[in-house]
C-alpha positions as a printed Julia matrix, in Angstrom:
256×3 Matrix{Float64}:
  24.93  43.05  56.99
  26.11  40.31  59.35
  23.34  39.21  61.46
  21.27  42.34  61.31
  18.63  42.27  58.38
  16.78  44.46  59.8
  14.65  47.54  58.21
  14.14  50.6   59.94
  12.75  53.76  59.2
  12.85  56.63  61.29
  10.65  60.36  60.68
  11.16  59.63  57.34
   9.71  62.85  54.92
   9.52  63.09  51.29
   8.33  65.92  49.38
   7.55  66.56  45.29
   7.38  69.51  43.71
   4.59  68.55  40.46
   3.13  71.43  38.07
   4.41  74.23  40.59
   2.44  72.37  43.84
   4.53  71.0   46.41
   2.99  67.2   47.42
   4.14  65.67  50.34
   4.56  62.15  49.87
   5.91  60.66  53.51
   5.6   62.38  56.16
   7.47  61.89  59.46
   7.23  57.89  58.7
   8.9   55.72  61.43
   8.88  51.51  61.2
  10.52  49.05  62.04
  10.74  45.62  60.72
  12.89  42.83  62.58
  15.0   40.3   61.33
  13.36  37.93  59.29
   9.99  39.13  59.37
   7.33  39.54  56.64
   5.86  43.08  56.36
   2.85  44.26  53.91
   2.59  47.95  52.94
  -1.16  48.58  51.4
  -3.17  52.27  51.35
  -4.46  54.44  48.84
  -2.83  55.62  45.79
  -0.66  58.38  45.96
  -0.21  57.09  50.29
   3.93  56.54  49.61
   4.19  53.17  49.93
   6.28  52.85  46.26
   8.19  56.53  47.35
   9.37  54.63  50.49
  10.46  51.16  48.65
  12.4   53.76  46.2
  14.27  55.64  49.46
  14.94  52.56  50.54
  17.12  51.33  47.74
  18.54  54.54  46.99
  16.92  55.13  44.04
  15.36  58.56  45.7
  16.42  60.17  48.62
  14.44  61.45  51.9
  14.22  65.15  52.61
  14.57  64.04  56.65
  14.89  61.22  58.79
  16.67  58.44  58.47
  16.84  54.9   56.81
  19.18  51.82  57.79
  19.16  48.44  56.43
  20.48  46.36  58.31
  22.37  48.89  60.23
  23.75  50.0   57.15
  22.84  53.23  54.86
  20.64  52.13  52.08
  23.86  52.89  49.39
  25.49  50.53  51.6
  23.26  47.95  52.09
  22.69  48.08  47.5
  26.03  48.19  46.97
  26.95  44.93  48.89
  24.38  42.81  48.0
  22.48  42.93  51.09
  19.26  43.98  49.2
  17.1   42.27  46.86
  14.32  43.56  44.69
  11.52  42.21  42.29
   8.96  44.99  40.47
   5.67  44.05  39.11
   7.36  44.52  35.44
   9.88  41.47  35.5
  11.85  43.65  34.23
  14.26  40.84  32.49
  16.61  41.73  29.81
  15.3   39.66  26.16
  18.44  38.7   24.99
  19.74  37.32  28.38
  18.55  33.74  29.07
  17.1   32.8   32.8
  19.91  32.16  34.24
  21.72  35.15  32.87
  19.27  37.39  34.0
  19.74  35.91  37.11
  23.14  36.75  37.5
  22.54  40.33  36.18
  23.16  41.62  40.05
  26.71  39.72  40.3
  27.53  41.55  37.39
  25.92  44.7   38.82
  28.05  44.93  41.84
  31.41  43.07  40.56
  30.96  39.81  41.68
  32.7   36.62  39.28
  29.41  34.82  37.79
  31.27  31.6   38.3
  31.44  31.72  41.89
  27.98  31.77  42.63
  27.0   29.05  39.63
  25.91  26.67  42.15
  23.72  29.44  43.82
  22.16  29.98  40.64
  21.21  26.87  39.75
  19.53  25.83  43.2
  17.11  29.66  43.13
  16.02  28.22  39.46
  14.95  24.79  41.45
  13.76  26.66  44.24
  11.41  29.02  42.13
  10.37  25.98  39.86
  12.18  26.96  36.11
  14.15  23.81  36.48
  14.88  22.92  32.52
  14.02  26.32  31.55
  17.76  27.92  31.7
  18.67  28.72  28.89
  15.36  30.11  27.78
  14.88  33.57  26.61
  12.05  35.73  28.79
  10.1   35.75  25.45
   9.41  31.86  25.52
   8.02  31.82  29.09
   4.81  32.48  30.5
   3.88  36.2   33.13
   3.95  33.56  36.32
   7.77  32.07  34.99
   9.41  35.53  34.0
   8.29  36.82  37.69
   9.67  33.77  39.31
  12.95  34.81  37.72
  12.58  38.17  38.83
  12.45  36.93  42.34
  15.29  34.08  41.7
  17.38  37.35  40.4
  16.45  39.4   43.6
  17.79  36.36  45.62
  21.34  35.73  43.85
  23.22  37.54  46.27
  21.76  35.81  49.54
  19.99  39.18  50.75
  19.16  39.48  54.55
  16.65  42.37  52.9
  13.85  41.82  49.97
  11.95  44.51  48.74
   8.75  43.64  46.36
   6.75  45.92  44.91
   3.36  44.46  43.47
   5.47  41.66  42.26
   2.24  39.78  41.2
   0.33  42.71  39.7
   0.11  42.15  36.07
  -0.99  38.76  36.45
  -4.82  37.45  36.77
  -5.9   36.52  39.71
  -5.96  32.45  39.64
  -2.19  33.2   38.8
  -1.5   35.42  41.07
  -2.39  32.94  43.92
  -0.5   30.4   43.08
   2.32  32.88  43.06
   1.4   33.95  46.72
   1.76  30.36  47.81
   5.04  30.06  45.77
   6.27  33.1   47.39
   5.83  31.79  50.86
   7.2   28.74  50.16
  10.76  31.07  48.74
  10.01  33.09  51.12
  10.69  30.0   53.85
  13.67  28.73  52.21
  15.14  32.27  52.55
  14.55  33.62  55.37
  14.86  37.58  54.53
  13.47  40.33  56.18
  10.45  41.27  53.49
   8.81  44.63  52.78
   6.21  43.77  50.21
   3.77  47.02  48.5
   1.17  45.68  47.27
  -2.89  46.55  46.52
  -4.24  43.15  47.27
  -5.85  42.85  50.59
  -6.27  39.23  50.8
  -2.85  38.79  48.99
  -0.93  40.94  51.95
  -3.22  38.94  54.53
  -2.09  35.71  53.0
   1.83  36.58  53.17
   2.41  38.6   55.75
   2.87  38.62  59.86
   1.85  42.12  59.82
   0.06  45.04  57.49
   0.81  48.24  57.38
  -2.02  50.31  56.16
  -0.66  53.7   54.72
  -3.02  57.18  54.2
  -2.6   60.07  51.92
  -2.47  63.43  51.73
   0.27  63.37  53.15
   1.71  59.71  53.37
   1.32  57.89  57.08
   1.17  55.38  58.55
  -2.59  54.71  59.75
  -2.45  51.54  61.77
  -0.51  48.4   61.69
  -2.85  45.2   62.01
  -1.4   41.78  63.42
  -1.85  38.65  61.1
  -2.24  35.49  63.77
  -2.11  32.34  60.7
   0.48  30.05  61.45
   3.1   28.86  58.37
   2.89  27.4   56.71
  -0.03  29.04  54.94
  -2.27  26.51  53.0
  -4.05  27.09  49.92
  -7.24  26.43  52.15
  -6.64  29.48  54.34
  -8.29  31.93  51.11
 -11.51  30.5   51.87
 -11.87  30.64  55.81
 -14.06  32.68  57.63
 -11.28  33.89  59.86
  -9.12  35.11  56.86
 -12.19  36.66  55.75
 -12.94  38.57  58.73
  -8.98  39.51  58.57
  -9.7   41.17  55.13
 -12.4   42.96  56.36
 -10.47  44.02  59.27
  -7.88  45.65  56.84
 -10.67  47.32  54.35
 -12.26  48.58  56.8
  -8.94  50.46  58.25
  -8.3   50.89  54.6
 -11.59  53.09  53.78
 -11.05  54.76  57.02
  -7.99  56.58  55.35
């Protein structure tokens, strides 16, 4: 990937075919998301936002446009290591401790575990499961297993993350914190982030921009500008301005 870690997306369609009815689920999508920057998709259910993370990493692919990462194709980009991705399921395999599932994408795309045992050992500092290594996913707590999710995203030094409702399953006191930790990772790492998500204060929180998606067929309906300076305190949740910020975004978010 080099220096560019850039996303871009250009008339980007995607069509289903579901009980005999065709559904579109992108149409003609274009963005663009620069080096280093921190993106939040939100809209409606149904708007695309998962469909695009999944074209994206390869795990679907578009019926038009195109889709570089980092100047590279998306199998590209996967199959170096230049992407990194954390689901709202941890997804974490229960016989594998922490920092085994951490490794699980060095043993994905060929690379010797031992080589990168000093990169494992500072994400599981960085995302706070220091003395937890050798722990199954079993003994730790929703907020811990996610934190190795995103460790695990990280192994390979990405220039891309992709997160998709990350912080989902977990209650809302929780799921703060986890915003906060996120920005602090987020910091450290420096990636070029496309985060889905349904929160509206949590995508006002992390991100420089949001994207707000419609449906029937998937677009993009505006993109909104989010001024807070980082680092983001705690504080920020209860200010008027990020308040009026929210409201901002719901209100573009009911106008789908």
């Amino acid at each position: 990937m080099a220096g560019d870690r850039s996303i871009r997306l250009a008339n980007v369609s995607k069509t289903f075919v579901a009980r005999g009815e065709r559904f579109t689920a992108l149409d003609d999508v274009a963005l663009e998301c620069e080096p280093g920057s921190f993106t939040a998709l939100i809209g409606p259910s149904g708007c695309g936002k998962s469909t695009l993370l999944r074209l994206a990493l390869r795990l679907d692919q578009p019926d038009a446009g195109e889709i570089r990462i980092g100047g590279l194709t998306p199998k590209q980009a996967t199959a170096s290591g230049d992407t990194g991705v954390a689901f709202q399921d941890s997804a974490l395999l229960p016989w594998r401790s922490v920092e085994s599932n951490i490794a699980l994408p060095l043993d994905v795309i060929g690379k010797p575990r031992t080589d990168f045992a000093k990169r494992i050992a500072e994400l599981i500092q960085l995302v706070g499961l220091t003395g937890f290594e050798k722990s199954l996913p079993g003994e730790l707590s929703g907020g811990m297993r996610q934190r190795a999710s995103i460790a695990r995203a990280l192994v390979t030094s990405p220039g891309v993350l992709f997160l998709d409702e990350p912080f989902g399953a977990l209650d809302q006191i929780l799921r703060r914190q986890m915003n906060i930790e996120l920005q602090r990772i987020w910091s450290e790492s420096q990636a070029t982030t496309l985060l889905v998500t349904h929160g509206i204060d949590e995508a006002v929180f992390l991100a420089d921009r949001v994207v707000v998606m419609q449906s029937k067929p998937g677009r993009i309906a505006t993109v909104i500008k989010v001024p807070f300076q980082r680092p983001r305190r705690k504080e920020l949740f209860t200010e008027p301005a990020f308040h009026a910020l929210n409201d901002v975004v719901t209100t573009a978010l009911h106008g789908t």
